[in-house]
C-alpha positions as CSV (number, residue, x, y, z in Angstrom):
1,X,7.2,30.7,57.3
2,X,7.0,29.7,53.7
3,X,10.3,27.8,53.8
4,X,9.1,25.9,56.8
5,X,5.8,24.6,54.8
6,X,8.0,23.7,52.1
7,X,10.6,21.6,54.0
8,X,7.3,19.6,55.9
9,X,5.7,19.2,52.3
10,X,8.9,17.8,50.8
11,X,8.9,15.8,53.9
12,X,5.8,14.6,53.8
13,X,6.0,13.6,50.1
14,X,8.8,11.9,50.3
15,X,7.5,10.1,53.3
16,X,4.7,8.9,51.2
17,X,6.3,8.2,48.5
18,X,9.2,6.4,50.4
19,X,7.0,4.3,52.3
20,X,5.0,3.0,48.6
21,X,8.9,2.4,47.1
22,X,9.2,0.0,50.0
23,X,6.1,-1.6,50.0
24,X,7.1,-2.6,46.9
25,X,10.5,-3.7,47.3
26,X,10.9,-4.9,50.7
27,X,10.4,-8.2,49.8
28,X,12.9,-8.9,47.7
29,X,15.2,-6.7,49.6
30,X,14.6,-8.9,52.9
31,X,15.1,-12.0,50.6
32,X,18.6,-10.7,49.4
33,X,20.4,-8.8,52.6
34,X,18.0,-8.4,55.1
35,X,17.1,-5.5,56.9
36,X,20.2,-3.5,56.5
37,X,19.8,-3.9,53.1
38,X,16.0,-1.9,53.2
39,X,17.7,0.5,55.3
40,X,20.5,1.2,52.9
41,X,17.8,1.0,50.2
42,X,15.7,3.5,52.0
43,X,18.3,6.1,52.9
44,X,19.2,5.9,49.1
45,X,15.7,5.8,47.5
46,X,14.6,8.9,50.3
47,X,17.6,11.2,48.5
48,X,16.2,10.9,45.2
49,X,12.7,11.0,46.0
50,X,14.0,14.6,47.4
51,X,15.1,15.5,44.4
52,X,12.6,14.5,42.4
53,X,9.8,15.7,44.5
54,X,11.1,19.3,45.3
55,X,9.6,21.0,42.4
56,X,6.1,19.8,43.8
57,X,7.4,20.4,47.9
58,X,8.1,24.5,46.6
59,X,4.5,24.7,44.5
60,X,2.6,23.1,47.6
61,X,4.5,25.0,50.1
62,X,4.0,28.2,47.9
63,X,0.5,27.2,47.8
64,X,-0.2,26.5,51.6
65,X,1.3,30.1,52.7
66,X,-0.8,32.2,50.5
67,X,-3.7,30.0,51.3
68,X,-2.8,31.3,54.9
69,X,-2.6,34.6,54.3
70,X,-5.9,34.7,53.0
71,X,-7.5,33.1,55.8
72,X,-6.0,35.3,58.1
73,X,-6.9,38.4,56.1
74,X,-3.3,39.3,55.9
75,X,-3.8,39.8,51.8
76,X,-6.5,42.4,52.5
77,X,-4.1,44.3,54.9
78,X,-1.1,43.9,52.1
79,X,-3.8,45.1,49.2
80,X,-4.8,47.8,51.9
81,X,-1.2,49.4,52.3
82,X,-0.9,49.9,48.6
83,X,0.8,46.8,48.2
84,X,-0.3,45.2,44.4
85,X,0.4,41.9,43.6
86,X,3.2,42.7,41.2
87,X,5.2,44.1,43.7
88,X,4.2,41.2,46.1
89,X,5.6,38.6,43.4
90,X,9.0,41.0,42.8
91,X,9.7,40.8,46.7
92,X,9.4,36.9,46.6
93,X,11.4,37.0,43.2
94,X,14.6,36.3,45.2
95,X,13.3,33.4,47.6
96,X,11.9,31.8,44.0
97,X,15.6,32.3,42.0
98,X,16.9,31.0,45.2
99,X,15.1,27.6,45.3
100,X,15.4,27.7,41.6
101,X,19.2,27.7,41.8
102,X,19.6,25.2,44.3
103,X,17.4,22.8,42.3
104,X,19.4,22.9,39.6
């Protein structure tokens, strides 16, 4: 589940933040090679918006799932069990180093 909110957030960032890149560059792009050249440009640009926007696709995505377990009162059932939320944070420790290795 979390991974899933995370890849739709880096998705949706770098949609928006693809689709501002062009707005801004289309022109000249048109002017020069047409529109296989914004094409090229936008397969390109998308890649490295990916990489640069991942850190903020993991936080939001992090964010969106525990905001989701609190609204479906799935916290209160973890804190209920006995679970704290050190030992929450240790069982996510490997997802975290996961996405932390693969960034970098």
């Amino acid at each position: 589940m979390a991974l899933a909110r995370i890849a739709v957030a880096l998705a949706g960032l770098v949609a928006l933040a693809l689709a501002i890149t062009l707005l801004e560059a289309a022109p000249d792009l048109l002017r020069e090679g047409g529109a296989g050249r914004v094409a090229r440009f936008a397969a390109l640009r998308a890649a490295l918006l990916a990489d640069e926007l991942a850190a903020v696709a993991i936080l939001s995505g992090a964010a969106l799932t525990f905001a989701t377990l609190a609204a479906r009162s799935e916290m209160v059932a973890l804190r209920a069990a006995g679970m704290s939320a050190a030992r929450l944070m240790l069982r996510l420790a490997p997802l975290a180093l996961a996405l932390a290795g693969a960034g970098y």
